[in-house]
C-alpha positions as semicolon CSV with decimal commas, in nm:
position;residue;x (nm);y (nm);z (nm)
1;X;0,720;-0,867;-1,501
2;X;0,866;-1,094;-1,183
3;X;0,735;-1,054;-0,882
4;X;0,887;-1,238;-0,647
5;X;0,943;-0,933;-0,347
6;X;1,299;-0,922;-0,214
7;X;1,313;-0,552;-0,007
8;X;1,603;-0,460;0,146
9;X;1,678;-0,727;0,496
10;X;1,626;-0,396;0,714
11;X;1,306;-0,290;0,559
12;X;1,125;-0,606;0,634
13;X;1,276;-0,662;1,001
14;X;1,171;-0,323;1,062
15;X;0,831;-0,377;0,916
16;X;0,757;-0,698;1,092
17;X;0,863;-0,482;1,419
18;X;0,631;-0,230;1,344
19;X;0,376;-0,495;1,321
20;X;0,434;-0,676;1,620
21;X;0,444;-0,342;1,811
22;X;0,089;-0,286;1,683
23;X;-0,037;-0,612;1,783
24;X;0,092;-0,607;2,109
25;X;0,063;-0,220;2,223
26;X;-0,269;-0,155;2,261
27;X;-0,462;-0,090;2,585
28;X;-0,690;-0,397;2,507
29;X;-0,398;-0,637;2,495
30;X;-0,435;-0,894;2,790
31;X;-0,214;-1,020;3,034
32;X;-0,011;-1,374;2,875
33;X;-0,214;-1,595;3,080
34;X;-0,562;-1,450;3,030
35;X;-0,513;-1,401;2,668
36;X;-0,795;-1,637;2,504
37;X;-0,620;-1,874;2,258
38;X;-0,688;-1,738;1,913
39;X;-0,962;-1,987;1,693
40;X;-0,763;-2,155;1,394
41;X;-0,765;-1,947;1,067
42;X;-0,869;-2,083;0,765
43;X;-0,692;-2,094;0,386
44;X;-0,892;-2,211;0,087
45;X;-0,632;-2,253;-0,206
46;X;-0,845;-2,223;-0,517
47;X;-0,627;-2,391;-0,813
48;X;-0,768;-2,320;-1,164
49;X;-0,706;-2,652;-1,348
50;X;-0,857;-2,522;-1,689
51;X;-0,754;-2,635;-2,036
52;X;-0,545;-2,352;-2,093
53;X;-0,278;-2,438;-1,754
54;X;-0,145;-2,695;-2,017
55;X;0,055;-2,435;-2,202
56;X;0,447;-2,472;-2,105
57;X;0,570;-2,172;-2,039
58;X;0,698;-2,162;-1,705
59;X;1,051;-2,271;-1,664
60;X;1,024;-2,489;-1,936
61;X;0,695;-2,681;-1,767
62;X;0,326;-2,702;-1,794
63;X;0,144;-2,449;-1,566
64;X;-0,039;-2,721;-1,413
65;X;0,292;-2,919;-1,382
66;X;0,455;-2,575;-1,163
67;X;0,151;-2,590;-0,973
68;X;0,157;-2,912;-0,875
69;X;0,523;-2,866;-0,708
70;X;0,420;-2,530;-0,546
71;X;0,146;-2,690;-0,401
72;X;0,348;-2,995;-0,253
73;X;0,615;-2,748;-0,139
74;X;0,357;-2,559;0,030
75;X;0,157;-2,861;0,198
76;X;0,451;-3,005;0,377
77;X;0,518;-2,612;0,526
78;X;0,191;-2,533;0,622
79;X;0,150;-2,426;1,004
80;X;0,042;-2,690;1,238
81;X;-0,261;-2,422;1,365
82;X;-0,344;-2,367;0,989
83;X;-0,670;-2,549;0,833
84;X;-0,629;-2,562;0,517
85;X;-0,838;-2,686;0,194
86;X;-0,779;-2,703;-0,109
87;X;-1,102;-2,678;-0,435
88;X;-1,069;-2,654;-0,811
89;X;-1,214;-2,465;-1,091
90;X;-1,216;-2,669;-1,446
91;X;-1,097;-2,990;-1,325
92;X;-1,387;-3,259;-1,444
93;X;-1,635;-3,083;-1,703
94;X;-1,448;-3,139;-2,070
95;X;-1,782;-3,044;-2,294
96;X;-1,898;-2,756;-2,495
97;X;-2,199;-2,662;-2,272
98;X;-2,142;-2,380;-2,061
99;X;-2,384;-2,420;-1,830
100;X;-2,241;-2,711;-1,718
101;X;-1,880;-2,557;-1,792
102;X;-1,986;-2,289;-1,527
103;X;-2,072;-2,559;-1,258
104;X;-1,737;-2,725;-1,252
105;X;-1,606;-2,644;-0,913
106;X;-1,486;-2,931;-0,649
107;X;-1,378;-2,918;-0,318
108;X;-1,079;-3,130;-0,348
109;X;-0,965;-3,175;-0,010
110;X;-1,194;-3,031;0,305
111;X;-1,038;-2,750;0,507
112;X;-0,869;-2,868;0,809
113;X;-0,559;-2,871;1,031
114;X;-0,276;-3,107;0,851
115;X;-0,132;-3,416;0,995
116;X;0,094;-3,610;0,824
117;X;-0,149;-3,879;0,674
118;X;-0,370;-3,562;0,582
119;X;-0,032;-3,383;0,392
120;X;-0,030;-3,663;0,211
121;X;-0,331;-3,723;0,125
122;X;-0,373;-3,357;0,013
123;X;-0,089;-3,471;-0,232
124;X;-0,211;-3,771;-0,360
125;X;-0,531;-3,538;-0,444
126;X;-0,305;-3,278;-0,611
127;X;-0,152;-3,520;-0,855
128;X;-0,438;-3,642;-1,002
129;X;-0,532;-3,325;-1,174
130;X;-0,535;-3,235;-1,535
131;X;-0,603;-2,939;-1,697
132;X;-0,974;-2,996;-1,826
133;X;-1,198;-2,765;-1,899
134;X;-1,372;-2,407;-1,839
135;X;-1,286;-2,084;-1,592
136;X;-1,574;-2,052;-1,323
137;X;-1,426;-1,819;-1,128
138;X;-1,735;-1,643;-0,995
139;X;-1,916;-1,935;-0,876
140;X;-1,592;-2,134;-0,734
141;X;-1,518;-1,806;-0,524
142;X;-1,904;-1,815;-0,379
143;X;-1,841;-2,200;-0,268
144;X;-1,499;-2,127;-0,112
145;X;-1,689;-1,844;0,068
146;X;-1,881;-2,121;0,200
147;X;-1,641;-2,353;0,267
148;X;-1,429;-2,133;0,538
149;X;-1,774;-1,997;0,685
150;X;-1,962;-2,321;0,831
151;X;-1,905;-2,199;1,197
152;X;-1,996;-1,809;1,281
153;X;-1,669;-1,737;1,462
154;X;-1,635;-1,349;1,354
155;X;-1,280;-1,348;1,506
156;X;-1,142;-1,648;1,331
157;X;-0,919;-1,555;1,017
158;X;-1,021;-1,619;0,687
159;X;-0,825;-1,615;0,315
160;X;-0,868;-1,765;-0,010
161;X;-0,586;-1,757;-0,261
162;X;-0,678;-1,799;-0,576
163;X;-0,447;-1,908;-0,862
164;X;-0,572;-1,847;-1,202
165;X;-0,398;-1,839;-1,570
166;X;-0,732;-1,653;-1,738
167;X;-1,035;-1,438;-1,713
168;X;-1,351;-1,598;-1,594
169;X;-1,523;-1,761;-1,840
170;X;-1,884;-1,763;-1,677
171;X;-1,999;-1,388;-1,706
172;X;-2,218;-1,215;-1,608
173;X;-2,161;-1,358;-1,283
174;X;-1,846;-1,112;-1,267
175;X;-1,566;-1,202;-1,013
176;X;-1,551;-0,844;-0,889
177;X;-1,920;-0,799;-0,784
178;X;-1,888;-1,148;-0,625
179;X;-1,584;-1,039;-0,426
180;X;-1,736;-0,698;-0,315
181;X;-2,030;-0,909;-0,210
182;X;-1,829;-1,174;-0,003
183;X;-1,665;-0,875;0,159
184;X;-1,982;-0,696;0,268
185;X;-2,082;-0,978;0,411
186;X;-1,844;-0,916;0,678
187;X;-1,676;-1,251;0,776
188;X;-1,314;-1,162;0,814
189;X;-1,238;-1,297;0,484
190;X;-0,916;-1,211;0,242
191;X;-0,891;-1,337;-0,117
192;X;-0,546;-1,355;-0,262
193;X;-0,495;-1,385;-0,613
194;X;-0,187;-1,500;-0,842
195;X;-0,195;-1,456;-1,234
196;X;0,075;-1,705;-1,423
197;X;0,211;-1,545;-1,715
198;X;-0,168;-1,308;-1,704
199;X;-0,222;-1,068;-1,991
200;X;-0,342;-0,718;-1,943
201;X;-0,746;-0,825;-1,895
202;X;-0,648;-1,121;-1,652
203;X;-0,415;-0,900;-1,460
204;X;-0,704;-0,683;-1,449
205;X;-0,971;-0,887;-1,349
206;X;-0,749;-1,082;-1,072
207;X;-0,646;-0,730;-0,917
208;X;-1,026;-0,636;-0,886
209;X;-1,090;-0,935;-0,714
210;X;-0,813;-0,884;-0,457
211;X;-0,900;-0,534;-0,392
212;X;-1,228;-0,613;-0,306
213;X;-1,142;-0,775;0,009
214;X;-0,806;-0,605;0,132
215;X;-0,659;-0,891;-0,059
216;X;-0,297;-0,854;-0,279
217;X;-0,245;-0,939;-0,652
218;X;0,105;-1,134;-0,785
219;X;0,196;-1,171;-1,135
220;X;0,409;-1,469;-1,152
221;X;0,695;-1,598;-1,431
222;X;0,900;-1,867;-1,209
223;X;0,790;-2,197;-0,989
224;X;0,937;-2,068;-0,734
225;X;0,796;-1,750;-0,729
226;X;0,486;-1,938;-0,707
227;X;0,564;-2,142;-0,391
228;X;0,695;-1,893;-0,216
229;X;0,383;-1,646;-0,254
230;X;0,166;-1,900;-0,164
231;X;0,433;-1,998;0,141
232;X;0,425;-1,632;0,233
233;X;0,017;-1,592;0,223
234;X;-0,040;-1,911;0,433
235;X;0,202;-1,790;0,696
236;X;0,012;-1,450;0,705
237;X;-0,258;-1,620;0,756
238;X;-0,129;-1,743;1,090
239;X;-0,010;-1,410;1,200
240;X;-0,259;-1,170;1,410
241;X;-0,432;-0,945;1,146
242;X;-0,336;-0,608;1,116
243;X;-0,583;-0,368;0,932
244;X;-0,473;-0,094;0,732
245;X;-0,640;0,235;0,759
246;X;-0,668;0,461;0,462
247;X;-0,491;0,762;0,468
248;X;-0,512;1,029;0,197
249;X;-0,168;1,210;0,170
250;X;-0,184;1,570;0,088
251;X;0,029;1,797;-0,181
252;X;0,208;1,947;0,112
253;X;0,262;1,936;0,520
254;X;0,086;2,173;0,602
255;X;-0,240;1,977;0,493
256;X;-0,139;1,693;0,571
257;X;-0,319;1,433;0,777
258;X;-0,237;1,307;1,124
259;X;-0,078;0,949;1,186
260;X;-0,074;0,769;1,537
261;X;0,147;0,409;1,552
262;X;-0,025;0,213;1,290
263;X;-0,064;0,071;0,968
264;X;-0,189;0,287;0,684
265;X;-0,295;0,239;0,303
266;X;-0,302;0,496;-0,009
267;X;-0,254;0,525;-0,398
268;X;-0,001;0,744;-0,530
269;X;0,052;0,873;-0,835
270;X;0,366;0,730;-1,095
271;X;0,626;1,037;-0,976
272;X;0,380;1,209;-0,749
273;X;0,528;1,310;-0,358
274;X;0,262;1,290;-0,081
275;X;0,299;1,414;0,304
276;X;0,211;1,299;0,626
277;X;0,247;1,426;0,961
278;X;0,357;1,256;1,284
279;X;0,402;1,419;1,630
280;X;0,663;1,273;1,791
281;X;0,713;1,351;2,203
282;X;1,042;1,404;2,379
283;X;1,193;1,132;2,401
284;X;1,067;0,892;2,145
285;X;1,210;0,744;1,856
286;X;0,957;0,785;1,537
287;X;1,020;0,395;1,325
288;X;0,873;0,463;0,993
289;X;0,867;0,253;0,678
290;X;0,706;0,230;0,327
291;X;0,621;-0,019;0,040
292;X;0,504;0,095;-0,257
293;X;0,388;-0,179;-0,537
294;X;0,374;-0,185;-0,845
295;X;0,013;-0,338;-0,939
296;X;0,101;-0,287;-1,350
297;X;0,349;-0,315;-1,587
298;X;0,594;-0,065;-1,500
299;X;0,968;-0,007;-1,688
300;X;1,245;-0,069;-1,548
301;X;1,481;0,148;-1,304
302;X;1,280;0,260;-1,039
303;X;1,299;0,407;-0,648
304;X;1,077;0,533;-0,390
305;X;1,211;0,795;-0,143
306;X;1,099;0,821;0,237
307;X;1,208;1,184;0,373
308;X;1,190;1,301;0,726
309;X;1,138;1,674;0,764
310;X;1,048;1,950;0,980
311;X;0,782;2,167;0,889
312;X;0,938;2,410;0,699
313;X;1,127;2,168;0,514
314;X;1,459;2,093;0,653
315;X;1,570;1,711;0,560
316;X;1,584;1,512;0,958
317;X;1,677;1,183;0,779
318;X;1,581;0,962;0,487
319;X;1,541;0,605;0,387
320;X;1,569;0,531;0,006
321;X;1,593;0,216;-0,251
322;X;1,585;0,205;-0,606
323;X;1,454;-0,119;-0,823
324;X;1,575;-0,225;-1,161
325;X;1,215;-0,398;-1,300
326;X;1,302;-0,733;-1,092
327;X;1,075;-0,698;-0,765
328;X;0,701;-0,562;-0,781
329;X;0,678;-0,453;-0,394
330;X;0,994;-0,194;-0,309
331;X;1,033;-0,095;0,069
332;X;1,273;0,168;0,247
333;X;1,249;0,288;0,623
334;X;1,355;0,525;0,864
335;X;1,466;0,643;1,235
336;X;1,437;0,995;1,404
337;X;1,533;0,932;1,779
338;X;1,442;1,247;2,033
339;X;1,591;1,340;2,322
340;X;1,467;1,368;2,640
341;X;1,300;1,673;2,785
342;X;1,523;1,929;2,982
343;X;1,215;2,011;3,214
344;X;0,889;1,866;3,329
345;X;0,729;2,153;3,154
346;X;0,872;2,015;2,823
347;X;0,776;1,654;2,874
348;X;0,456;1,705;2,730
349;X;0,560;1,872;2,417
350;X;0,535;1,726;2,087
351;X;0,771;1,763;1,755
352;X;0,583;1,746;1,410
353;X;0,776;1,544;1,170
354;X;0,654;1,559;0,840
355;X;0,692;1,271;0,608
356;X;0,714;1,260;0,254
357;X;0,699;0,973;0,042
358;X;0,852;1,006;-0,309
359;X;0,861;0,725;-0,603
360;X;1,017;0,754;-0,953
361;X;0,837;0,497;-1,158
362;X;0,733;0,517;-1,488
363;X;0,462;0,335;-1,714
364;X;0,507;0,226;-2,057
365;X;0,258;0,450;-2,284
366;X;0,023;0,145;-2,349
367;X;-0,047;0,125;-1,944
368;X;-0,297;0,322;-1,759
369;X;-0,141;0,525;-1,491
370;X;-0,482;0,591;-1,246
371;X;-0,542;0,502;-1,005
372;X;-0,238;0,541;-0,810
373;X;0,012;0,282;-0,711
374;X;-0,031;0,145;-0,381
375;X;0,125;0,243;-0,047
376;X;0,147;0,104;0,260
377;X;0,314;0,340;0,523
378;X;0,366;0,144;0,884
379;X;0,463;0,425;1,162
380;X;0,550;0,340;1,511
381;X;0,699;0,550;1,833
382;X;0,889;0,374;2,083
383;X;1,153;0,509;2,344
384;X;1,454;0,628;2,231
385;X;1,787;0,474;2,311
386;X;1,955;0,567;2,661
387;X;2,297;0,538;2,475
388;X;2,424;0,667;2,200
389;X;2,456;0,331;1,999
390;X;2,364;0,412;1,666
391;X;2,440;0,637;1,411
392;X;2,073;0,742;1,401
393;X;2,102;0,855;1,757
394;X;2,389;1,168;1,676
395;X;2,183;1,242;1,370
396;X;2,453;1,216;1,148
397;X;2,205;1,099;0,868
398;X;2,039;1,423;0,900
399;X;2,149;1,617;0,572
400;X;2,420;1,864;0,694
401;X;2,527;1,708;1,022
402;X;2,711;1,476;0,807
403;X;2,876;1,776;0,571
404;X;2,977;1,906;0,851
405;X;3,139;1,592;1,020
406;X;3,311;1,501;0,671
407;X;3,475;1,813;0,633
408;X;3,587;1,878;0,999
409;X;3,732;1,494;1,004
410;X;3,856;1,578;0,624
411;X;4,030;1,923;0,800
412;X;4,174;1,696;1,095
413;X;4,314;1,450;0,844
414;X;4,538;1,753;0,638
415;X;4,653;1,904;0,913
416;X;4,806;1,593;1,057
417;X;4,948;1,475;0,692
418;X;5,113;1,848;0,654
419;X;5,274;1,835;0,985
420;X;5,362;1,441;0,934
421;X;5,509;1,538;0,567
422;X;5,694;1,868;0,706
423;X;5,870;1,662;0,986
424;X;5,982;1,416;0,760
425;X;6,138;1,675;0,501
426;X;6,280;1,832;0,788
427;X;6,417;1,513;0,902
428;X;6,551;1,487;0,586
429;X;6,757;1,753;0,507
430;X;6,926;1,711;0,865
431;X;7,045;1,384;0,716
């Protein structure tokens, strides 16, 4: 299954809008030239460099060998503001013992911001590895932990990405119960993790460990998927953090919960549709969106559906994109402009929009369908357009609106070709 995540252009300019407009809204937000400046974040990349990253199955090159290029790729594009480190798991120990097996973590290069002479030498440090020895997952995760935490700045942003070809090899020290632990510890720290070629228990494990800490899981095939997941991840972390709220959907709108301008998680069942309700005031324009993921083998051909409706269940306007087994995140979005209020007494008035989010994947019979895939739904109000500049702004993407204009511009267009075709007959036979 490849994952590298191409949704639609206008699904992710519209998401990173929503985001920005939740960053920046708030009451809290200060003033440009009181806002403090933000402490560095911090990325950990956690490279597994056990014996089994020798196998040469990715693009025709070792694991270790597609590593190695991801990880120069992603050195020389890491943010300035980023401090970033890089530590091992399997790199020196080759023995039998696995006590010792289970100790073999390094810090390879300390986190910090990148110069040039430090790009480099993060390089240079990179190149030297071989695939050696065990999978101490557990324990390298508690000393990158402790690596990002030296200073007890609660605000500064935290994330490990962790790229693994194999289960841990060090249990019972599970992966999973460290994770949970690290995020109950409360430091403001994501872990990221990315399976090359996995099988069903490493996909398994990895996910755990990501959804432990609000972190995200890739499956990857292709070098290039793997640079450009870990480019992605280090960018986030440069962005301001955005947490998502969990929001259970309900079976129908009338149950459905409440959503202000925000970002919001659940799981949804493989076909299942789920409702949620926003109140939208005169004269706001509701910006909604939707990603759905698929965190498991899945087949091929698939779609996810965003509907706009009223509350008894007339279609407003949809948003909808369909998949064909090449992407594991697929995104859609919407618009519902309102107008402005006739009369003060309407200003305060509110329209409830219900919206339901549909998906039409499938799982082969060997794949465990529960829990739910995951959603994130981002939902935003901002004022409507004073123009009509859109098509969104008419409502001709509302259902029957459009009917109704293509058959009145259909009418139009065979009245004028009969009267066009009778004048030239009758032209015609004067001839």
């Amino acid at each position: 299954m490849i994952t590298r995540q191409r949704p639609t252009a206008w699904a992710i300019a519209l998401l990173a809008a929503l985001t920005a407009g939740l960053v920046t809204a708030g009451p809290a937000a200060a003033d440009d030239g009181d806002e403090p400046a933000r402490p560095s974040p911090k990325v950990e990349l956690v490279l597994d460099v056990s014996g089994s990253m020798r196998a040469r199955d990715i693009d025709g090159k070792s694991r270790m060998t597609a590593a190695k290029q991801a990880f120069n790729e992603v050195l020389d594009a890491t943010p300035d503001e980023v401090a970033l480190g890089i530590r091992t798991l399997g790199a020196n120990y080759r023995g039998d013992d696995r006590k010792t097996g289970c100790k073999d973590t390094e810090l390879l290069y300390p986190v910090e911001q990148l110069d040039k002479a430090g790009r480099t030498d993060a390089k240079t440090a990179v190149a030297t590895l071989a695939p050696t020895g065990w999978t101490p997952i557990g324990p390298t995760l508690l000393k990158a932990a402790d690596d990002l935490t030296h200073d007890d700045d609660a605000e500064r942003s935290r994330r490990i990405v962790l790229i693994s070809d194999g289960e841990d090899t060090c249990q019972p020290l599970d992966p999973c119960v460290v994770a949970r632990e690290i995020s109950a510890k409360g430091i403001n720290l994501t872990i990221d993790t990315l399976g090359l070629v996995p099988d069903a228990k490493t996909r398994d494990q990895l996910s755990c460990i990501a959804e432990a800490t609000g972190g995200t899981y890739t499956s990857i095939r292709h070098t290039d998927e793997l640079s450009g997941r870990v480019k992605q991840l280090v960018d986030r972390a440069a962005d301001p953090v955005v947490t998502p709220v969990e929001a259970k959907g309900a079976a129908e709108c009338s149950a459905a919960p409440e959503l202000k301008s925000g970002l919001y998680t659940d799981r949804e069942k493989f076909g299942e549709h789920r409702w949620y309700r926003v109140n939208v005031p005169a004269g706001k324009e509701l910006r909604a969106s939707v990603s759905v993921a698929a965190d498991r083998a899945v087949n091929p051909d698939y779609g996810v559906l965003l509907r706009a409706e009223t509350p008894n269940g007339r279609e407003i306007v949809r948003g909808q994109e369909s998949g064909d087994g090449r992407t594991d995140v697929i995104s859609t979005g919407l618009r519902h402009p309102t107008p402005e209020a006739d009369d003060e007494d309407e200003e305060d008035t509110a329209k409830t929009v219900c919206l339901r989010v549909s998906n039409s994947f499938s799982a082969p019979a060997s794949v465990k369908t529960t829990p739910g895939l995951p959603v994130e739904l981002a939902v935003d109000l901002v004022d409507s357009p004073d123009e009509a500049s859109d098509v969104a702004f008419f409502g001709l993407g509302h259902g029957w609106w459009l009917l109704g204009l293509l058959v009145l511009t259909g009418f139009v267009a065979g009245l004028v070709w009969g009267w066009v075709s009778r004048w030239r007959f009758a032209v015609w036979r004067t001839n």
